[in-house]
HTML snippet that shows the backbone in 3Dmol.js (N, CA, C, O; Angstrom):
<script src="https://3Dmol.org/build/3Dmol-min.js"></script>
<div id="view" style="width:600px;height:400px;position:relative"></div>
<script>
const pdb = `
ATOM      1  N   UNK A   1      13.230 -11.639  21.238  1.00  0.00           N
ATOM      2  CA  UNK A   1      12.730 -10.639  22.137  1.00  0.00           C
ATOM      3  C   UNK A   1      13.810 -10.201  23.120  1.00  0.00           C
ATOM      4  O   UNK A   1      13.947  -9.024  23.453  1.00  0.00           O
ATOM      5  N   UNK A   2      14.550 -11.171  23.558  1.00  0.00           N
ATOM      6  CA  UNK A   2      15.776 -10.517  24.902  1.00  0.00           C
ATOM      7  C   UNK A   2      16.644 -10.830  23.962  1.00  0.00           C
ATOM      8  O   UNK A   2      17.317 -11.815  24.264  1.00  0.00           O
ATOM      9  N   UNK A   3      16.820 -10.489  23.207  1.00  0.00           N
ATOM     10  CA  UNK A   3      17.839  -9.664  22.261  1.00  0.00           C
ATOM     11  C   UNK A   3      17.189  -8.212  22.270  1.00  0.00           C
ATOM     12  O   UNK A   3      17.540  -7.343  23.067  1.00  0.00           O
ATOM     13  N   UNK A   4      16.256  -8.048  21.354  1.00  0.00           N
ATOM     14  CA  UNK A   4      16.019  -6.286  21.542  1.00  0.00           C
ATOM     15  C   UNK A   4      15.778  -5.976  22.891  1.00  0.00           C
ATOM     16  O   UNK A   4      15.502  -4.776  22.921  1.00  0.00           O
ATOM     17  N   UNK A   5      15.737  -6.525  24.196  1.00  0.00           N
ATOM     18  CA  UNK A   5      15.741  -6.136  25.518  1.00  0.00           C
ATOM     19  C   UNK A   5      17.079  -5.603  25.801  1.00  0.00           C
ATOM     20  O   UNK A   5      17.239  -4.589  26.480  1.00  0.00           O
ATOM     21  N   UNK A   6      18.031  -6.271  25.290  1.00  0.00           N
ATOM     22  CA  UNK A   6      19.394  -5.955  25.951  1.00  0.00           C
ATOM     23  C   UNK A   6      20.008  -4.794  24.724  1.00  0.00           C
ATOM     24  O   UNK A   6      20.809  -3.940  25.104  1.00  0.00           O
ATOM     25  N   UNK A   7      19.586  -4.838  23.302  1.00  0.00           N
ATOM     26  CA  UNK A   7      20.077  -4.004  22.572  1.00  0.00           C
ATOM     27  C   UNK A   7      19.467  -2.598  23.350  1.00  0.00           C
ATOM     28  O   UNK A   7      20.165  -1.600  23.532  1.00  0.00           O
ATOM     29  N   UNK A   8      18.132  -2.701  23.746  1.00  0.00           N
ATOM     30  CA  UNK A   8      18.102  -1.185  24.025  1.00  0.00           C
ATOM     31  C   UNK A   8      18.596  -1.002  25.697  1.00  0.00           C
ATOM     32  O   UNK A   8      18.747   0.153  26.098  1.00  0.00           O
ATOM     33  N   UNK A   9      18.781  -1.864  26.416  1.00  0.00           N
ATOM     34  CA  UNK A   9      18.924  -1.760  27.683  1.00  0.00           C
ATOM     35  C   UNK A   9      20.873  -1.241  27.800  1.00  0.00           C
ATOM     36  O   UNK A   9      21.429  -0.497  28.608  1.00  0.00           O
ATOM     37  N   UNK A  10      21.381  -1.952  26.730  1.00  0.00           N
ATOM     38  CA  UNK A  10      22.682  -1.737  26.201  1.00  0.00           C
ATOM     39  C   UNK A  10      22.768  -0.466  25.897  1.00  0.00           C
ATOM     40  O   UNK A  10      23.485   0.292  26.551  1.00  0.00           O
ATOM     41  N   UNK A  11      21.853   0.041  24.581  1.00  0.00           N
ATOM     42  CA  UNK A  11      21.954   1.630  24.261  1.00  0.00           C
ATOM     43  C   UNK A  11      22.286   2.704  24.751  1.00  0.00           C
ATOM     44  O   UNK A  11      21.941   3.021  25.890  1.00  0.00           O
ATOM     45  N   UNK A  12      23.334   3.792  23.649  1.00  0.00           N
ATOM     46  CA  UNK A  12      22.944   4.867  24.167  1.00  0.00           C
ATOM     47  C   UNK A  12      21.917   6.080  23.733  1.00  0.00           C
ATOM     48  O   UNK A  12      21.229   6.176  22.717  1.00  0.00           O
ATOM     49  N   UNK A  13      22.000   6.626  24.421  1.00  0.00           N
ATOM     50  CA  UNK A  13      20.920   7.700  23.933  1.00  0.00           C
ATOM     51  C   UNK A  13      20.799   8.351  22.066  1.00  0.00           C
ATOM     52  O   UNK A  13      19.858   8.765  21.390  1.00  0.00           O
ATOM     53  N   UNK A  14      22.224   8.152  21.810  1.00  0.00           N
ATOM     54  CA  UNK A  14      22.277   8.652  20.347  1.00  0.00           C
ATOM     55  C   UNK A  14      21.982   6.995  19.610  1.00  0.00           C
ATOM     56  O   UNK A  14      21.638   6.928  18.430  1.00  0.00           O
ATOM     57  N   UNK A  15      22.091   6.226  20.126  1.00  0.00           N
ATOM     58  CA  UNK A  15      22.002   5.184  19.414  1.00  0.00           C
ATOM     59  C   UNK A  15      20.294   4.875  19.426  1.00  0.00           C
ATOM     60  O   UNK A  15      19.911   4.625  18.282  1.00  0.00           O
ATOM     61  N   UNK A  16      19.334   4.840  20.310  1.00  0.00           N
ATOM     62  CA  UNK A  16      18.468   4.353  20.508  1.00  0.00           C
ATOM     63  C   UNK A  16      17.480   5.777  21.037  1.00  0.00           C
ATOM     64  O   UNK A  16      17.504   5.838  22.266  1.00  0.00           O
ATOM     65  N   UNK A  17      16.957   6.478  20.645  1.00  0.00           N
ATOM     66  CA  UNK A  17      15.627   7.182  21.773  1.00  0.00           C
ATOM     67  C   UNK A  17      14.529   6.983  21.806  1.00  0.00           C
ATOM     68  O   UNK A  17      13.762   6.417  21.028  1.00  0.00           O
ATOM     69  N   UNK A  18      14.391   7.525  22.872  1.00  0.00           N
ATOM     70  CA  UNK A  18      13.121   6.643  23.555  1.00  0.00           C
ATOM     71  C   UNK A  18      11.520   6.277  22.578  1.00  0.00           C
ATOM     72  O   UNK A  18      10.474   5.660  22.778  1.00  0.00           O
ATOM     73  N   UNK A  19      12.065   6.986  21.609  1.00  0.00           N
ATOM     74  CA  UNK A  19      10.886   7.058  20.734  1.00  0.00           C
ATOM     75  C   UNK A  19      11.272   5.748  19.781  1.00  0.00           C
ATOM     76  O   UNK A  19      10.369   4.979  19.450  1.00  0.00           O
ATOM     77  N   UNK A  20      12.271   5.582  19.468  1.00  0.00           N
ATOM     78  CA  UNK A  20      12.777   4.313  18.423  1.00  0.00           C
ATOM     79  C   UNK A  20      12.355   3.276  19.291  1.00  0.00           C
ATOM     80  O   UNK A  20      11.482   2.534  18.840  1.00  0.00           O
ATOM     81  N   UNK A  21      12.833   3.025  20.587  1.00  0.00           N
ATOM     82  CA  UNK A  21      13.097   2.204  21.243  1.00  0.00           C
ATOM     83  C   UNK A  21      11.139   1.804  21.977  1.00  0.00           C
ATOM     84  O   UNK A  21      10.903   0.712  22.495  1.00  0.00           O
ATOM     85  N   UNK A  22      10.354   2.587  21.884  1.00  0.00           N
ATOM     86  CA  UNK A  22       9.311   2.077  21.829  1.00  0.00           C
ATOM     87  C   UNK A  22       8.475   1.644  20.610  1.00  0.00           C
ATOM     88  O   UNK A  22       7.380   1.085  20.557  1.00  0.00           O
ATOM     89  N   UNK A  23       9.310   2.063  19.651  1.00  0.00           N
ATOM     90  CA  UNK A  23       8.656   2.031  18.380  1.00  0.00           C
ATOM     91  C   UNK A  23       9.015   0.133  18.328  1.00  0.00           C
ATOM     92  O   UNK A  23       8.339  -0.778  17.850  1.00  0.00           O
ATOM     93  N   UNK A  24       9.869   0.121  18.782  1.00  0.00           N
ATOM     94  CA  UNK A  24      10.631  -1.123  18.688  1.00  0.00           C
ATOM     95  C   UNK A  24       9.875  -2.797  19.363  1.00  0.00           C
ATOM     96  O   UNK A  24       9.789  -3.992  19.079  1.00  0.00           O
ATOM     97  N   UNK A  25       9.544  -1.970  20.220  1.00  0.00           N
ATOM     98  CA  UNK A  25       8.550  -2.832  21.041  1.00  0.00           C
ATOM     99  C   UNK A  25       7.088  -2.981  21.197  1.00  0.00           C
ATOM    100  O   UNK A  25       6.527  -3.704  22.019  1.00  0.00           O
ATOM    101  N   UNK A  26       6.449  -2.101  20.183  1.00  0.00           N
ATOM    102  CA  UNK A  26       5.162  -1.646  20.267  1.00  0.00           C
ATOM    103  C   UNK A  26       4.317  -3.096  19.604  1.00  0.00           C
ATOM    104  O   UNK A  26       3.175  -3.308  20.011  1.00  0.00           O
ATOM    105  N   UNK A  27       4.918  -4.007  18.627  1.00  0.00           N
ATOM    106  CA  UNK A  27       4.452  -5.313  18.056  1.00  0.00           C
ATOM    107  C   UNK A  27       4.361  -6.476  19.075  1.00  0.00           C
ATOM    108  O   UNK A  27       3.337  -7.080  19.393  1.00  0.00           O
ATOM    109  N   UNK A  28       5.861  -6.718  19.613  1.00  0.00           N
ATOM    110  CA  UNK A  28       5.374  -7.546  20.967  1.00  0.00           C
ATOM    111  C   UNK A  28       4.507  -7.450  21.766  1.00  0.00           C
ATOM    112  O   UNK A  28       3.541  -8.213  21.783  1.00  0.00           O
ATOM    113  N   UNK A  29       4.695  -6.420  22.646  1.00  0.00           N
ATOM    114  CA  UNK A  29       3.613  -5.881  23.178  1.00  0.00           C
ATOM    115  C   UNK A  29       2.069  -6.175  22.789  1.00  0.00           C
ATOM    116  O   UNK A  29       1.342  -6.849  23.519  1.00  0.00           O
ATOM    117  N   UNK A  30       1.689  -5.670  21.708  1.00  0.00           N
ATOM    118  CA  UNK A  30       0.602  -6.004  21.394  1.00  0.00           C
ATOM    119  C   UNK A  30       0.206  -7.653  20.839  1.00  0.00           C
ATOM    120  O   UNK A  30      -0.819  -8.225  21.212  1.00  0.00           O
ATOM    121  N   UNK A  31       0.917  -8.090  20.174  1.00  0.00           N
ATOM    122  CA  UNK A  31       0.751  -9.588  20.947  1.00  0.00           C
ATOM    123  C   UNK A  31       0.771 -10.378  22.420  1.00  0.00           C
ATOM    124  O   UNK A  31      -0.080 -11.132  22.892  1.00  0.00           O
ATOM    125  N   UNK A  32       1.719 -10.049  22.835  1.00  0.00           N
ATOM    126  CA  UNK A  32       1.917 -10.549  24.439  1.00  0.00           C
ATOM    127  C   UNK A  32      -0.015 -10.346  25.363  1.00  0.00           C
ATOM    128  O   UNK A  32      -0.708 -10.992  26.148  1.00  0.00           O
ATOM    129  N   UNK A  33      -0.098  -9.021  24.573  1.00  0.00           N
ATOM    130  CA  UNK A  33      -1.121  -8.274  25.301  1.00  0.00           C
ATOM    131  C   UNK A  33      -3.355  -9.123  24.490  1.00  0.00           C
ATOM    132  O   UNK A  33      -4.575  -9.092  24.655  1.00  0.00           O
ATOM    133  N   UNK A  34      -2.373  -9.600  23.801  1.00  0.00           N
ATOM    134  CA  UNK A  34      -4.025 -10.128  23.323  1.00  0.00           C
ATOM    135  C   UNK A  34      -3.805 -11.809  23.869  1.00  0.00           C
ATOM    136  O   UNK A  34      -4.786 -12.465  23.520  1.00  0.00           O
ATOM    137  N   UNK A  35      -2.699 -12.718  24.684  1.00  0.00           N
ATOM    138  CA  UNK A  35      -2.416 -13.945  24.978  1.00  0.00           C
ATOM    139  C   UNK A  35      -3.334 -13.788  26.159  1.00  0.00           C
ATOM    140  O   UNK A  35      -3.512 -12.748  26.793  1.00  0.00           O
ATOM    141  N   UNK A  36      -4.191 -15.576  26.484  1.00  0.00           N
ATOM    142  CA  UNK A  36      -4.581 -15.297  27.695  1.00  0.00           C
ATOM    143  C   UNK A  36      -3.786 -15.537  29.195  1.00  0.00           C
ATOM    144  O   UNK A  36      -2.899 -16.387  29.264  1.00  0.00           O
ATOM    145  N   UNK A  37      -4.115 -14.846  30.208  1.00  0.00           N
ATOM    146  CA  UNK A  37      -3.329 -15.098  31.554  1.00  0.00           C
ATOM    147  C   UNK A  37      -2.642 -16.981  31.330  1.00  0.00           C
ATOM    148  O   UNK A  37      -1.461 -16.875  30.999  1.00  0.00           O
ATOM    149  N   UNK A  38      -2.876 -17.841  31.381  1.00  0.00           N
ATOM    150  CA  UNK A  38      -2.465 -19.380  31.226  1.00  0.00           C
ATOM    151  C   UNK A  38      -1.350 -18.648  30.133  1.00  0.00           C
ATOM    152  O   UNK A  38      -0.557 -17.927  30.739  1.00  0.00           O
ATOM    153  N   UNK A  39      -1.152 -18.687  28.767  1.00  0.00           N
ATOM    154  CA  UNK A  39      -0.381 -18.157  28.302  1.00  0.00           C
ATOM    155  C   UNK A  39       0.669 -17.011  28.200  1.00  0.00           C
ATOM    156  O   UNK A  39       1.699 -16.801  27.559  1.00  0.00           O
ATOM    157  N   UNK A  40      -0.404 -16.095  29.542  1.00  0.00           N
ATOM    158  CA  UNK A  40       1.284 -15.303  29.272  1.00  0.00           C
ATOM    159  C   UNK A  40       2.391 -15.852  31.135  1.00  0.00           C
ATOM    160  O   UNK A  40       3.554 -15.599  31.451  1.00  0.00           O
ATOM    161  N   UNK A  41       1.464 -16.500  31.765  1.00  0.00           N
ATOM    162  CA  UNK A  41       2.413 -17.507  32.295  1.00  0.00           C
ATOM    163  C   UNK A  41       3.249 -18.026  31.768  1.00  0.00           C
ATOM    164  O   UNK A  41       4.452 -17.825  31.928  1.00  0.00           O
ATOM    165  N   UNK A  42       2.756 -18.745  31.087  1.00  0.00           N
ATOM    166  CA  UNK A  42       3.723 -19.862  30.390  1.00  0.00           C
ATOM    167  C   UNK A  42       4.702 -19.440  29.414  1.00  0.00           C
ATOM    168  O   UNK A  42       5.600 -20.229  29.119  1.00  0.00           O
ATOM    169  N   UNK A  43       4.653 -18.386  28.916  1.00  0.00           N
ATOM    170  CA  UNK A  43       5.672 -17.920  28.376  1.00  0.00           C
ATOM    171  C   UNK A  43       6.992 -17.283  29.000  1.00  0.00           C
ATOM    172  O   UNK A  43       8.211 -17.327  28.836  1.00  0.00           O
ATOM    173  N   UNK A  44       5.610 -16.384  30.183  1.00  0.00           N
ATOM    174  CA  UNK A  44       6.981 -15.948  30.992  1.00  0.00           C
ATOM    175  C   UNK A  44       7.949 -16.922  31.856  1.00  0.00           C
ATOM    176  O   UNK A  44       9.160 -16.703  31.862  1.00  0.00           O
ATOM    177  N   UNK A  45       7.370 -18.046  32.613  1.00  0.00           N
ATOM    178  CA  UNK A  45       8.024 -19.071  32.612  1.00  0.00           C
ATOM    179  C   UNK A  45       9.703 -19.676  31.627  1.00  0.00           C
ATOM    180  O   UNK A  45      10.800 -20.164  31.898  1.00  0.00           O
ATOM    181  N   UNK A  46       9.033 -19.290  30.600  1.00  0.00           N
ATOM    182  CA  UNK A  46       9.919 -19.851  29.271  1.00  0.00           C
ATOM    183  C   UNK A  46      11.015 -19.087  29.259  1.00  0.00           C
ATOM    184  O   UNK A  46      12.106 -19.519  28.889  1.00  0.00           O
ATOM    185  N   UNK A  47      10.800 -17.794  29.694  1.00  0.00           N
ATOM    186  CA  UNK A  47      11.762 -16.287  29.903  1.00  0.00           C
ATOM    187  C   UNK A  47      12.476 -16.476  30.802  1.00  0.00           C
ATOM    188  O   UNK A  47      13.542 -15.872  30.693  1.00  0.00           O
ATOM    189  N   UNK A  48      12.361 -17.102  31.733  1.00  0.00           N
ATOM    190  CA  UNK A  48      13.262 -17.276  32.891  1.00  0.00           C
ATOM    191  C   UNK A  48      13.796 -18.469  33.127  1.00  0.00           C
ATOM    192  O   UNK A  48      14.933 -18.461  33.598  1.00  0.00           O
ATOM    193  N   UNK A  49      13.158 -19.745  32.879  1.00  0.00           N
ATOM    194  CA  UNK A  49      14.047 -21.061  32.287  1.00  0.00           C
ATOM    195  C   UNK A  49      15.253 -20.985  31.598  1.00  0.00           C
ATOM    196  O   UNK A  49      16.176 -21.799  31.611  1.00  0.00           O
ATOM    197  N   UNK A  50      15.136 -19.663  30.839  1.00  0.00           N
ATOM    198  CA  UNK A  50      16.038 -19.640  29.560  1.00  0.00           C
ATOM    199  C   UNK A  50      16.978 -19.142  30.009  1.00  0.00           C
ATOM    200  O   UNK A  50      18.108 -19.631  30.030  1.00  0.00           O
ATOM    201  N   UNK A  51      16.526 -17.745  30.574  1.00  0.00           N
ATOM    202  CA  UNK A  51      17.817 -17.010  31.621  1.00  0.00           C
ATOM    203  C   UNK A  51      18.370 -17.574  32.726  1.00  0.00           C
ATOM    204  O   UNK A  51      19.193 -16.819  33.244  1.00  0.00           O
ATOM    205  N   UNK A  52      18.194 -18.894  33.437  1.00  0.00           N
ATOM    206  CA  UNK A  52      18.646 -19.388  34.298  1.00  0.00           C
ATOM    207  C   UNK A  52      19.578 -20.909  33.881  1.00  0.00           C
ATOM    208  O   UNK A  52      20.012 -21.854  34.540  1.00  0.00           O
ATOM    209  N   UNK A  53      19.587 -20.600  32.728  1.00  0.00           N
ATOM    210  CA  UNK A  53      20.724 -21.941  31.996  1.00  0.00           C
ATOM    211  C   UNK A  53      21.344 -20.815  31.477  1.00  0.00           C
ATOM    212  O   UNK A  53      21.819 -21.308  30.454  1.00  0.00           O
ATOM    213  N   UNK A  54      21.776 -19.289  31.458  1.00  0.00           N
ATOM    214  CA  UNK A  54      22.760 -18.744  31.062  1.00  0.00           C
ATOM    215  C   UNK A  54      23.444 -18.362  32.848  1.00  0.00           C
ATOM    216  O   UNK A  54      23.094 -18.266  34.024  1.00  0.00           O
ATOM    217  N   UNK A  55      24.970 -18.228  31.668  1.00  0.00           N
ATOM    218  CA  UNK A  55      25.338 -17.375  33.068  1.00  0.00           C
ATOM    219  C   UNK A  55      25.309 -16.091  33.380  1.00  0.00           C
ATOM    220  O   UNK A  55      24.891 -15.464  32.406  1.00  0.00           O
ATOM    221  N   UNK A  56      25.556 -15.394  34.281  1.00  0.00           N
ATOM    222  CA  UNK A  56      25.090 -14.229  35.441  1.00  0.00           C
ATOM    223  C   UNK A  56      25.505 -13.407  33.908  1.00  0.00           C
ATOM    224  O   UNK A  56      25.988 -14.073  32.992  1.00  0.00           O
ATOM    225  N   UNK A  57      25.233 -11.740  33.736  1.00  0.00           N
ATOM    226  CA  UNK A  57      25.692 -10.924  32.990  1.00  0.00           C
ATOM    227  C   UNK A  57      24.101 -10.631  31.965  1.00  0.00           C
ATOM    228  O   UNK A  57      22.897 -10.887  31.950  1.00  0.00           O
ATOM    229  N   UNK A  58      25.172  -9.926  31.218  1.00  0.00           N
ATOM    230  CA  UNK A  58      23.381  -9.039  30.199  1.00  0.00           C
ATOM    231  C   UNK A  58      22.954  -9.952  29.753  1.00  0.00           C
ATOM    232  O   UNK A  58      21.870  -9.972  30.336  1.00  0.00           O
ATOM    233  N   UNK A  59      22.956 -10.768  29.143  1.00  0.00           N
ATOM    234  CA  UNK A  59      22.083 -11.918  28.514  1.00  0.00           C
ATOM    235  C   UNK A  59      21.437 -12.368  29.661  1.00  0.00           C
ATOM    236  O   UNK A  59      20.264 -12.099  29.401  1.00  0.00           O
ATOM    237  N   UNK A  60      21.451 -12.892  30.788  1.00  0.00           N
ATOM    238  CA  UNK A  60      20.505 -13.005  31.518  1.00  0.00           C
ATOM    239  C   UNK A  60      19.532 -12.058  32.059  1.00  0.00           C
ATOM    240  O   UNK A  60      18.333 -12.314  32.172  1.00  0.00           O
ATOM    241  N   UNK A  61      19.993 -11.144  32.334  1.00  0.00           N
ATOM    242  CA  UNK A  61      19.509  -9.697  32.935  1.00  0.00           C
ATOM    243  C   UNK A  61      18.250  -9.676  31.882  1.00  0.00           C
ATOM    244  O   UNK A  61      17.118  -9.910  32.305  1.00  0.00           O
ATOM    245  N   UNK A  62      18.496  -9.372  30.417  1.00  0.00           N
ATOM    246  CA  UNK A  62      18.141  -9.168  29.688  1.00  0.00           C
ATOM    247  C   UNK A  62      16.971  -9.660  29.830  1.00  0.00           C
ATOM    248  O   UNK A  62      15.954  -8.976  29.942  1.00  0.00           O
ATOM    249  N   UNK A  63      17.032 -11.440  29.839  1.00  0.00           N
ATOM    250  CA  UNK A  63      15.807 -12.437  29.684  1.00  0.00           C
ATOM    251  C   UNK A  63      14.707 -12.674  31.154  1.00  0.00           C
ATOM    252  O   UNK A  63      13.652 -13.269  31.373  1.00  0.00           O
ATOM    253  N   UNK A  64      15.676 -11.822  31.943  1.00  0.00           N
ATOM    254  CA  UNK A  64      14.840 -12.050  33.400  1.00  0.00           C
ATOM    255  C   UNK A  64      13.693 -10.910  32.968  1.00  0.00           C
ATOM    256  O   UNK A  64      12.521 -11.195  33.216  1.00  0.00           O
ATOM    257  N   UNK A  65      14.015  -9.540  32.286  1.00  0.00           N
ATOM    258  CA  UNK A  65      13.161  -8.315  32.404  1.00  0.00           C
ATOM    259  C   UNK A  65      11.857  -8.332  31.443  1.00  0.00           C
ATOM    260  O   UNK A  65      10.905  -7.556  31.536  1.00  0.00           O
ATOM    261  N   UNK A  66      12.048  -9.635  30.269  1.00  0.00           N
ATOM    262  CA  UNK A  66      10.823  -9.466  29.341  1.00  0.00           C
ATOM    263  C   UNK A  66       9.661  -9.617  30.363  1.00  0.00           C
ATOM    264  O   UNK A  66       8.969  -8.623  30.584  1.00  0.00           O
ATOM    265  N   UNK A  67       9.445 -10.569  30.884  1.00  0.00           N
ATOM    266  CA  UNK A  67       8.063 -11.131  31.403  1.00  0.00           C
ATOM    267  C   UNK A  67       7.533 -10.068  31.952  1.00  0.00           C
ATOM    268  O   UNK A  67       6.422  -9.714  31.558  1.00  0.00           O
ATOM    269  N   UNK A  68       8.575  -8.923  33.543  1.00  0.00           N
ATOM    270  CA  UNK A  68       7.611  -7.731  33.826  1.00  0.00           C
ATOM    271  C   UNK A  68       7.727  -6.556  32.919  1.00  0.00           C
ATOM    272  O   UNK A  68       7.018  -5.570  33.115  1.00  0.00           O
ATOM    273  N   UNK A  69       8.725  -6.612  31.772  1.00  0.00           N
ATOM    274  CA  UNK A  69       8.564  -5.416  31.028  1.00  0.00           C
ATOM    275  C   UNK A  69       7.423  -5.912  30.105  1.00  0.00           C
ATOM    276  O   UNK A  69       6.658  -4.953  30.000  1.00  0.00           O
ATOM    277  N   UNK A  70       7.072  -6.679  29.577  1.00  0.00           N
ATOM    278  CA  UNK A  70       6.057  -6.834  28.866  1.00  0.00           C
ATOM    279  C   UNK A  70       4.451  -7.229  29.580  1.00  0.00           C
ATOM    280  O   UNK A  70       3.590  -7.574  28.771  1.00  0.00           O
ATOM    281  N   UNK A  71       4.031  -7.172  31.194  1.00  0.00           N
ATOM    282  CA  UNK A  71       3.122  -7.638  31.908  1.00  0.00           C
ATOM    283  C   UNK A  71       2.944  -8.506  31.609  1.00  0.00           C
ATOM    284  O   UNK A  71       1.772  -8.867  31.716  1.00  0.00           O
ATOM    285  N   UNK A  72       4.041  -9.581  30.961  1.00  0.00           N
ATOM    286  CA  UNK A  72       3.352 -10.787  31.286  1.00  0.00           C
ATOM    287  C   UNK A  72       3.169 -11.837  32.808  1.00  0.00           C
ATOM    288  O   UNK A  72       2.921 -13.040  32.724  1.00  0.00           O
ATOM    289  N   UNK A  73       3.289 -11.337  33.719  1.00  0.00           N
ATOM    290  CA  UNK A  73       3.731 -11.181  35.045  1.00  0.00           C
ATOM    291  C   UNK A  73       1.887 -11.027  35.797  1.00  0.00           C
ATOM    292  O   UNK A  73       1.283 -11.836  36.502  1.00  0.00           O
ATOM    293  N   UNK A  74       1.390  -9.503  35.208  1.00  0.00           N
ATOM    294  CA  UNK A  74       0.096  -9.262  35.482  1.00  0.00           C
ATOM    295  C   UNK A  74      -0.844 -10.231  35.250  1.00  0.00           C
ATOM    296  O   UNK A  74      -0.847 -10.997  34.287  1.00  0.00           O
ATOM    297  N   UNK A  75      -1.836 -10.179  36.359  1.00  0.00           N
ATOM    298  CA  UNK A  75      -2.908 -11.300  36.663  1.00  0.00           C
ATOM    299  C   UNK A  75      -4.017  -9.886  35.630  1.00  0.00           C
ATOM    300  O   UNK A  75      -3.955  -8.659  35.568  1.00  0.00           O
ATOM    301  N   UNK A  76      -5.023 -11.064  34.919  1.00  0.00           N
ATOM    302  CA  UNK A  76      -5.871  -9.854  34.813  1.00  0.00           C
ATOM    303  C   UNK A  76      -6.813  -9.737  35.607  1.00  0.00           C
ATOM    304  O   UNK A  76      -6.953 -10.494  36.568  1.00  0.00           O
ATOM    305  N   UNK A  77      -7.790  -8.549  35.267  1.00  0.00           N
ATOM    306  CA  UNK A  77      -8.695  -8.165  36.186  1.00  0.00           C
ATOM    307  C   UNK A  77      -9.919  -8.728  35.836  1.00  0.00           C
ATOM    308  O   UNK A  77     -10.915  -8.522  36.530  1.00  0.00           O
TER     309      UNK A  77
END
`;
const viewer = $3Dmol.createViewer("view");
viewer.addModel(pdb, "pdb");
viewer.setStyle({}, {cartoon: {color: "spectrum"}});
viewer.zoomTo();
viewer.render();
</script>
């Protein structure tokens, strides 16, 4: 997953548009999105454990942005 975070965050416009680049993410998403709140804690947790045993630069960047690019961050309602 923060691999295709940083491939498109990396991208340029001829390489990636915005239409590929959601096309790209539209499967995670919809998993992430059927996990319950306890689980998408704990994953996002896992997202930032991971990025904080790398050092500073895109690979971290990368792994810090899944949890709020994907709401796993959001409490539900």
């Amino acid at each position: 997953m923060a691999h295709l975070v940083a491939a498109v965050d990396a991208s340029t416009d001829e390489e990636a548009s915005s239409d590929a680049a959601s096309r790209w993410f539209e499967y995670p998403a919809y998993v992430f999105d059927r996990l319950d709140a306890e689980d998408r804690h704990r994953l996002a947790d896992l997202f930032r454990d991971a990025a904080m045993k790398e050092p500073e630069g895109t690979w971290r960047n990368a792994l810090l942005k899944v949890p709020d690019g994907f709401g796993l961050t959001e409490d539900e309602d």
